[in-house]
C-alpha positions in Angstrom: -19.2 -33.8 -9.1 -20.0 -30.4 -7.6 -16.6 -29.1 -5.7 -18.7 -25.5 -5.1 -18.5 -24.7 -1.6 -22.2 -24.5 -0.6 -22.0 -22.1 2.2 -20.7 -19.1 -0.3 -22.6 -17.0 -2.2 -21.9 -16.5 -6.1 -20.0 -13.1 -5.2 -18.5 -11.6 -8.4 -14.6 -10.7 -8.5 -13.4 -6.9 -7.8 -13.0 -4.8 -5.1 -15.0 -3.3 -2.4 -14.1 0.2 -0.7 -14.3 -0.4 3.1 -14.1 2.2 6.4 -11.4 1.0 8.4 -11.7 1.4 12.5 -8.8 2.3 14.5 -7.7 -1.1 16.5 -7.4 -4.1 13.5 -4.5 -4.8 11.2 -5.2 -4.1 7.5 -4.8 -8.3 7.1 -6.9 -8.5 9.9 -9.7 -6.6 7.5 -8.4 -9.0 4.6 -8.6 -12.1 7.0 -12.5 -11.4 8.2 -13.7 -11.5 4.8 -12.1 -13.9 3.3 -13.6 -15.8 6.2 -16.7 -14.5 6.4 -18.0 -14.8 3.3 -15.5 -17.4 1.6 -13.5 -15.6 -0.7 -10.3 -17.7 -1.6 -8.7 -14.7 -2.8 -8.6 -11.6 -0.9 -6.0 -8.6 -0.7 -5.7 -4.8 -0.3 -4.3 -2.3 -1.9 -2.0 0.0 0.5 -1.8 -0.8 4.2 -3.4 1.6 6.8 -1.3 1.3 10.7 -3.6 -0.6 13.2 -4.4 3.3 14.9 -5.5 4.7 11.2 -8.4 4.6 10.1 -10.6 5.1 6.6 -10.2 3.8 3.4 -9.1 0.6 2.5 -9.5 -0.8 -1.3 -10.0 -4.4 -0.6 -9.4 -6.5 -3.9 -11.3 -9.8 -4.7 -10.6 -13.1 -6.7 -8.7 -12.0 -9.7 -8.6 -8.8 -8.7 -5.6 -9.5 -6.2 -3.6 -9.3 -8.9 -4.4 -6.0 -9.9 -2.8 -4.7 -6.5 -0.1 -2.8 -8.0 -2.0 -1.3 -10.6 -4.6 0.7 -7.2 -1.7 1.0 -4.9 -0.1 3.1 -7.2 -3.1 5.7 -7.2 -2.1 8.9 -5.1 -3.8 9.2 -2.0 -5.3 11.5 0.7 -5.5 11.9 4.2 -6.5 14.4 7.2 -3.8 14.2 9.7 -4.0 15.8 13.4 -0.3 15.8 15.4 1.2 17.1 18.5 3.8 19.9 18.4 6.5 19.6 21.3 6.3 15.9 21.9 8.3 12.8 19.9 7.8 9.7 20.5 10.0 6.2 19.2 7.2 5.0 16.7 6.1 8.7 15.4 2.8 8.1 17.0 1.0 8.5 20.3 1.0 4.4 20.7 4.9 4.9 21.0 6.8 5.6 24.2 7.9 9.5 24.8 11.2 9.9 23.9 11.4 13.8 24.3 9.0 16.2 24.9 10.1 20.5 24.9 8.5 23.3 26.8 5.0 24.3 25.6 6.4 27.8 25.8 8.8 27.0 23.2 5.3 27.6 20.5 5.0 31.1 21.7 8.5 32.0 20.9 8.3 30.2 17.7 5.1 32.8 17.0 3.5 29.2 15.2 1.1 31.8 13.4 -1.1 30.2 10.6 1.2 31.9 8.2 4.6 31.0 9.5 3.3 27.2 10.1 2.4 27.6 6.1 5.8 28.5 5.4 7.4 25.7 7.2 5.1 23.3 4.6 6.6 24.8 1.9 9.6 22.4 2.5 7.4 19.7 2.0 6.0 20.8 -1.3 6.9 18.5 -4.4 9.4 15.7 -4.6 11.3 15.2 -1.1 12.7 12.4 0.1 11.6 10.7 3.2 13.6 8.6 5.6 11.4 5.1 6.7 10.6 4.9 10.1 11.4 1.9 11.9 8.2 1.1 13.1 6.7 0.6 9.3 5.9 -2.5 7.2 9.2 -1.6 4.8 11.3 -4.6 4.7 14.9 -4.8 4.4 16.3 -8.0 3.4 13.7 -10.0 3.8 12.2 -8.3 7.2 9.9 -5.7 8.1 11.2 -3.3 9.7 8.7 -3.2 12.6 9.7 -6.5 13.8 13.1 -5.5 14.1 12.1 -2.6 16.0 10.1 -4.0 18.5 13.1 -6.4 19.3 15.7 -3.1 19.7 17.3 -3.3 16.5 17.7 -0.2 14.7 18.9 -0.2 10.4 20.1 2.4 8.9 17.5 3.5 6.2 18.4 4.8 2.5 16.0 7.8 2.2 13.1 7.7 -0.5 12.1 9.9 -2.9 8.2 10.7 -2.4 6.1 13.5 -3.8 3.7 16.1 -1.8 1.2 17.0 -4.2 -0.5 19.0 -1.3 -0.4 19.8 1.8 -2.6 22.4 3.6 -3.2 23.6 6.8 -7.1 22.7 8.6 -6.8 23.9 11.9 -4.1 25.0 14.4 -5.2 24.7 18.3 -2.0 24.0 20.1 0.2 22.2 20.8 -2.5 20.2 18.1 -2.2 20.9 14.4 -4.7 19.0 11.2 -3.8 19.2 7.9 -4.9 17.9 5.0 -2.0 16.0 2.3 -2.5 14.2 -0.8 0.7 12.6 -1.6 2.5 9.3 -3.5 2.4 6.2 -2.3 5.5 5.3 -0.7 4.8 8.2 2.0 4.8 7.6 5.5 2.4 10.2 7.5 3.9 9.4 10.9 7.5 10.4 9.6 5.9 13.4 7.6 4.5 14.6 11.3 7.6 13.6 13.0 9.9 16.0 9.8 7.7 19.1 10.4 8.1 19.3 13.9 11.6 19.0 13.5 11.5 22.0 10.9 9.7 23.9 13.3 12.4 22.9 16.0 10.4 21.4 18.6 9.6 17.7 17.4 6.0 16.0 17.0 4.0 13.2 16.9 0.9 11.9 15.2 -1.9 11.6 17.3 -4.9 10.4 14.2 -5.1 9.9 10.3 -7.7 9.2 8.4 -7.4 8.1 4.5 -10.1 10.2 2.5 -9.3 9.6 -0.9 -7.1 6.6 -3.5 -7.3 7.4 -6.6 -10.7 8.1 -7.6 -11.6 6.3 -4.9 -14.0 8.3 -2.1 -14.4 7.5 1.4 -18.1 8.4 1.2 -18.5 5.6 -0.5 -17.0 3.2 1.2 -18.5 0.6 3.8 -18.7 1.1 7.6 -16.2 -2.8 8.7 -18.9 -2.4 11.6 -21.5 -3.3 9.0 -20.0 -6.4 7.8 -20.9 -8.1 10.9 -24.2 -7.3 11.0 -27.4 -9.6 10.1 -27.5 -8.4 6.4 -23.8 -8.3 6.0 -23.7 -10.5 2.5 -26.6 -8.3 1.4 -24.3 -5.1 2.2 -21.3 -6.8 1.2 -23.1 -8.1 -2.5 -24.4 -4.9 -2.8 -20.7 -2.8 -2.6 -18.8 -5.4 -5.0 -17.5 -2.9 -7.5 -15.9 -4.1 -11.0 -14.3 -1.3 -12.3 -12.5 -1.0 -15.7 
């Protein structure tokens, strides 16, 4: 007897390198397609927050169990925040917790070379507190949901690795730079740790994932395009089986 589900396609097992939007979950990503073209098996390899966007390694059949093997690939990202303005979840969906006096960059003379100095902190192996509004769990919970009911943990910090950071584009209070990092690091708390070195706080306001691995954004998949009327052409055509 034939058990094949006759609505899906012969797709082959790997991954395929999609362009996340800001807005949907990383499971929601994982959820459409498994759906939408009737993959059993369907997970990702390193979770991008709802307002992120870029890549997003999406692993397929047997590939699931390969996740550790890609999330362990250093990654990339261009990151724009907000000098002079924290919030409670490190980004601009959080509420305002304190916000300084824009005067407060002048007399810090935030010059492209005094900005590059403060990076220099963040150079090589640091260790990084968790935020609270991140998918870490502690004893069994992630740490968001706690946070979104008031609940606050005390946090062991980790140790992560900065392989680069660098300075895009200064037009205050916003500043863009460009990291590559291990995985384990949080952006948001990266943003949120400069602006405290520079002594007047910050937020994130957008990131964008370039790079995984070997792994390039330019070649990954517009999500838009997955709903469109040649979708399993498109997706088919993406399926990548690497070694």
């Amino acid at each position: 007897m034939n058990c094949k589900d006759p609505g899906r396609r012969n797709f082959p097992d790997g991954i395929i390198l999609i362009d996340k939007p800001g807005g949907p979950t990383s499971h929601d990503i994982v959820d459409f397609v498994r759906k939408k073209f009737r993959f059993r098996k369907v997970g990702h390899a390193g979770t991008l927050d709802p307002m992120a966007t870029g890549l997003l390694i999406l692993l397929l059949g047997a590939f699931t169990k390969k996740s550790s093997h890609f999330s362990n690939y250093d990654k990339e990202y261009e990151a724009v925040f907000c000098l002079g303005v924290s919030t409670d979840t490190g980004d601009k969906e959080g509420n305002i917790v304190e916000r300084k006096n824009p005067d407060l960059y002048v007399r810090k003379n935030l010059t492209v070379k005094n900005i590059e100095r403060v990076f220099e902190h963040f150079r090589g192996e640091i260790r990084q507190v968790p935020p609270m509004y991140s998918a870490k769990k502690i004893k069994g919970k992630k740490l968001y949901e706690l946070a979104r009911r008031g609940i606050v943990l005390r946090r062991e910090p980790k140790v992560v690795f900065i392989n680069e950071i660098k300075l895009l584009n200064i037009s205050l209070p916003y500043v863009t730079i460009y990291v590559k990092c291990s995985k384990g690091t949080y952006i948001r708390q990266l943003a949120h740790d400069i602006g405290e070195r520079v002594g007047c706080g910050a937020h994130l306001v957008s990131l964008v994932r370039t790079r995984i691995g070997s792994f390039d954004i330019q070649d990954a998949v517009p999500f838009g395009q997955l709903s469109a009327g040649t979708a399993e052409e498109i997706f088919y055509e993406n399926i990548l089986q690497p070694e």
